[in-house]
C-alpha positions as CSV (number, residue, x, y, z in Angstrom):
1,X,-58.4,-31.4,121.3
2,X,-57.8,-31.9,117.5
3,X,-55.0,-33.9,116.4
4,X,-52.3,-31.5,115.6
5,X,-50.0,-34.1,113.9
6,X,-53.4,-35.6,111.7
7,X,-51.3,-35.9,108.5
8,X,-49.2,-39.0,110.8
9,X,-50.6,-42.3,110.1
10,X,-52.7,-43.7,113.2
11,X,-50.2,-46.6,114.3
12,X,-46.9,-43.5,113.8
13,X,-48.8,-41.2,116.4
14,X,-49.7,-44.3,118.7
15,X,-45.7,-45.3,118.5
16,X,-45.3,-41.5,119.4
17,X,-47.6,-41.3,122.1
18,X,-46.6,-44.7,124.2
19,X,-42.7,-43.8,124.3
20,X,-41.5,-42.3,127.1
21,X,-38.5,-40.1,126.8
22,X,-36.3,-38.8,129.4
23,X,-34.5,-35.5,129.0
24,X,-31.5,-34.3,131.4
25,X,-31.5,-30.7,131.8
26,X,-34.2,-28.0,131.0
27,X,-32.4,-25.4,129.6
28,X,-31.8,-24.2,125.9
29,X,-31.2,-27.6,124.6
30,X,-33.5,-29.4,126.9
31,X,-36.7,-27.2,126.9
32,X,-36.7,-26.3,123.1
33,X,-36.0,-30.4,122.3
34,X,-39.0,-30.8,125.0
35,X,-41.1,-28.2,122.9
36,X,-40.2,-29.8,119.4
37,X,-40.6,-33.6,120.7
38,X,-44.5,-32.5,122.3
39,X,-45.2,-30.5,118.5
40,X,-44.5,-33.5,117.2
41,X,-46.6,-36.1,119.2
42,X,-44.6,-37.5,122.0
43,X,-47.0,-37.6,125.3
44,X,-45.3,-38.7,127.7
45,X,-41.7,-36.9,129.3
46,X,-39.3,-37.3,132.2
47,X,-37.4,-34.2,132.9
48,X,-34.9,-33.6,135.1
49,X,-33.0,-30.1,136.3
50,X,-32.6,-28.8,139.5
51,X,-32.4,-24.7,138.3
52,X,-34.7,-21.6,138.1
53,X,-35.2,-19.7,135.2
54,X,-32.9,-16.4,135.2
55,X,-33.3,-13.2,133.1
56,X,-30.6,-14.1,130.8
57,X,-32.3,-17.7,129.9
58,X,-34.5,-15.6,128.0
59,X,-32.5,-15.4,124.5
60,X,-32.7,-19.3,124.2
61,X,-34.7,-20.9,126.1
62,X,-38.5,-22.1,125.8
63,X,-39.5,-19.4,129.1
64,X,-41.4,-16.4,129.3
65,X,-40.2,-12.9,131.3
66,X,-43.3,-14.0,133.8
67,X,-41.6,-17.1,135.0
68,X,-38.1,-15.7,136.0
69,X,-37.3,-17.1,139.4
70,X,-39.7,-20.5,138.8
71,X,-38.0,-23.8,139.0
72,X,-37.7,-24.4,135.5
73,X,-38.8,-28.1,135.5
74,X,-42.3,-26.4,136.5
75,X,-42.0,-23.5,134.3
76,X,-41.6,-25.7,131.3
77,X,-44.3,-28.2,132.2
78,X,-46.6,-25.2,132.2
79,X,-45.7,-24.3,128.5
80,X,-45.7,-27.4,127.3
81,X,-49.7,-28.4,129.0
82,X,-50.4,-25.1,126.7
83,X,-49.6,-26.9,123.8
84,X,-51.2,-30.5,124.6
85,X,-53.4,-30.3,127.7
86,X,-53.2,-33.8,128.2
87,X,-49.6,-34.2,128.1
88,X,-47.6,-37.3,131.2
89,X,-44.8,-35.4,132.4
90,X,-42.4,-36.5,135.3
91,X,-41.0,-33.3,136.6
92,X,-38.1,-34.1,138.4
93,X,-36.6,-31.1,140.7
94,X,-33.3,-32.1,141.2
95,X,-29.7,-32.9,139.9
96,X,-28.8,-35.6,137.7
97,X,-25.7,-37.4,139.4
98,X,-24.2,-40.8,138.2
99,X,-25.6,-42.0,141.1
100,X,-29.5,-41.4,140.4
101,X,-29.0,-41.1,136.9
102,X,-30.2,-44.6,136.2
103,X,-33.0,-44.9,138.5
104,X,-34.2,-40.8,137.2
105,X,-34.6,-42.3,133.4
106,X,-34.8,-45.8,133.5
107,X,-38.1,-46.3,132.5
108,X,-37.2,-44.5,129.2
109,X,-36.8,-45.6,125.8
110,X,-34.4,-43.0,124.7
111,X,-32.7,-40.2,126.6
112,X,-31.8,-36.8,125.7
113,X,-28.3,-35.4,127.3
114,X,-28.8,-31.6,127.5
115,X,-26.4,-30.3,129.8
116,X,-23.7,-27.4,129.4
117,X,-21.1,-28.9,131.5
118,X,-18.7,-31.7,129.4
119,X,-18.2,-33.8,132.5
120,X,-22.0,-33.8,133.4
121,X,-22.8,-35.0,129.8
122,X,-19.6,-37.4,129.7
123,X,-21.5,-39.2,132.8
124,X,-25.0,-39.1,131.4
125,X,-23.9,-40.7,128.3
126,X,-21.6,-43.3,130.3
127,X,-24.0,-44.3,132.7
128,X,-27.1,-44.5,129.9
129,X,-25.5,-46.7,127.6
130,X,-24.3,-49.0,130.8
131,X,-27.8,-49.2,131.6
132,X,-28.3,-49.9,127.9
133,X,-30.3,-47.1,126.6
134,X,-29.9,-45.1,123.8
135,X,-28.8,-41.5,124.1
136,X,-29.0,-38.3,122.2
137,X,-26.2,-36.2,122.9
138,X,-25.0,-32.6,121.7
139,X,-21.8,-31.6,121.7
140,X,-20.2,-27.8,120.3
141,X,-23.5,-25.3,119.7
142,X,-22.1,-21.9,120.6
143,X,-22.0,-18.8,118.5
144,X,-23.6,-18.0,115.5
145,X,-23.6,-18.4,111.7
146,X,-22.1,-21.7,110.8
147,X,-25.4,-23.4,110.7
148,X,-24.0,-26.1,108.0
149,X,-21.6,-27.1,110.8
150,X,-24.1,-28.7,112.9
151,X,-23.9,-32.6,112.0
152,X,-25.5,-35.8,113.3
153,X,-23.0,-38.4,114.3
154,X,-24.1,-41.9,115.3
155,X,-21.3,-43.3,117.2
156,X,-21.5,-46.7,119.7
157,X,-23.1,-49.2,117.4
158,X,-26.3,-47.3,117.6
159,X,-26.9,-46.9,121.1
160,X,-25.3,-42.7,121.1
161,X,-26.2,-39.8,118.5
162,X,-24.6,-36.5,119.0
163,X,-25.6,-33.1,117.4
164,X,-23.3,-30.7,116.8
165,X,-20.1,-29.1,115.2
166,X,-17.8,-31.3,118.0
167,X,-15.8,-27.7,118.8
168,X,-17.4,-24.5,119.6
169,X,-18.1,-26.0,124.0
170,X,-20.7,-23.2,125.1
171,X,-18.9,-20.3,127.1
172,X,-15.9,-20.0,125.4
173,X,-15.0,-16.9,124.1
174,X,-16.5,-16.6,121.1
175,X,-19.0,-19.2,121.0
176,X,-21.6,-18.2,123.6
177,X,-25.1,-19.9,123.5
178,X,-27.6,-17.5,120.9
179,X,-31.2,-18.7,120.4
180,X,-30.7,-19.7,116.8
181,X,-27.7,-22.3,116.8
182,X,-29.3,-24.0,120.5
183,X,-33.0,-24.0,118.7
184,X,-31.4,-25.5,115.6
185,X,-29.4,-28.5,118.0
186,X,-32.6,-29.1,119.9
187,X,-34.3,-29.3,117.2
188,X,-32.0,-31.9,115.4
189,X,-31.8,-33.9,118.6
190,X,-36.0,-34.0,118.7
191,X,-35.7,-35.1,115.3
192,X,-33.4,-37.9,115.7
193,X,-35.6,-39.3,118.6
194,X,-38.7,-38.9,115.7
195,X,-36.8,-41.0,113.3
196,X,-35.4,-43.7,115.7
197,X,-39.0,-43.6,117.2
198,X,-41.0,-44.3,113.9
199,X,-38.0,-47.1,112.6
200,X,-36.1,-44.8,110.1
201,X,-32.3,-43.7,110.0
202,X,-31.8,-40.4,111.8
């Protein structure tokens, strides 16, 4: 297969291509920052999510009407093959708890937090950074418009970097999770792990 990031210098795509990144959860955030990271030259991915693609994932999340009712950890991996054939994924069919959490995304170098619940990201980040590793979090993405209000924070000396507008949580009234605002949070949280990858401020 051609080299679809050819314009990246030879030792940036071999940085890209030996890091391993773990992502927690498969849905909106998850399998659009999977999608973007892949694009961009990462090879090798640990995801986690114990759910099956529903009818209504379908307005933000990297799945096809074909693959409703597939474990979405499978479903993705399928996509994301489509786009590099030769792609190292760890396709991990089951919940992320504080008490696998570790063991699930050790061998990572940076973790991606893409959960809806608060509590279940509150944990991911808490037990990552005890283990030492650096996280990208997301935190207030629902609704629409607004797309100014979607920062980049880097908070914890370093180690924790969370997209969003800190106040719109998914579900409330009002702010329910639309395609554009998810794909533009997945996107910046595949472009933090870019930068932080190839040594330059996020």
């Amino acid at each position: 297969m051609r080299e679809i990031n050819a314009y990246l210098t030879a030792q940036q795509r071999d940085l890209l291509a030996r890091a391993r990144i773990g992502i927690a959860g498969a849905g909106g955030l998850g399998s659009n920052c999977a999608m973007h990271l892949v694009r961009s030259g990462i090879r090798r991915l640990v995801v986690a999510d114990f759910d099956r693609v529903a009818e209504s994932n379908l307005n933000r999340q990297f799945f096809f009407a074909d693959q409703v009712g597939q474990r979405k950890v499978e479903a993705l991996g399928v996509n994301l093959l489509r786009i590099v054939p030769d792609l190292e994924l760890e396709l991990l069919d089951e919940e992320v708890t504080g008490g696998n959490a570790s063991a699930l995304f050790g061998a990572c170098d940076i973790v991606v937090e893409a959960f809806d619940s608060s509590c279940a990201k509150q944990m991911l980040i808490r037990t990552m950074m005890a283990a030492g590793k650096t996280v990208v979090a997301a935190s207030g993405i629902g609704g629409w418009g607004r797309s100014n209000a979607l920062q980049l924070r880097r908070m914890a000396a370093g180690k924790l970097y969370v997209v969003g507008d800190f106040e719109s949580d998914v579900g409330d009234r009002g702010f329910e999770p639309f395609s554009p605002r998810v794909g533009i949070a997945a996107a910046m949280q595949a472009n933090t792990v870019i930068a932080l990858l190839l040594g330059e401020e996020p």
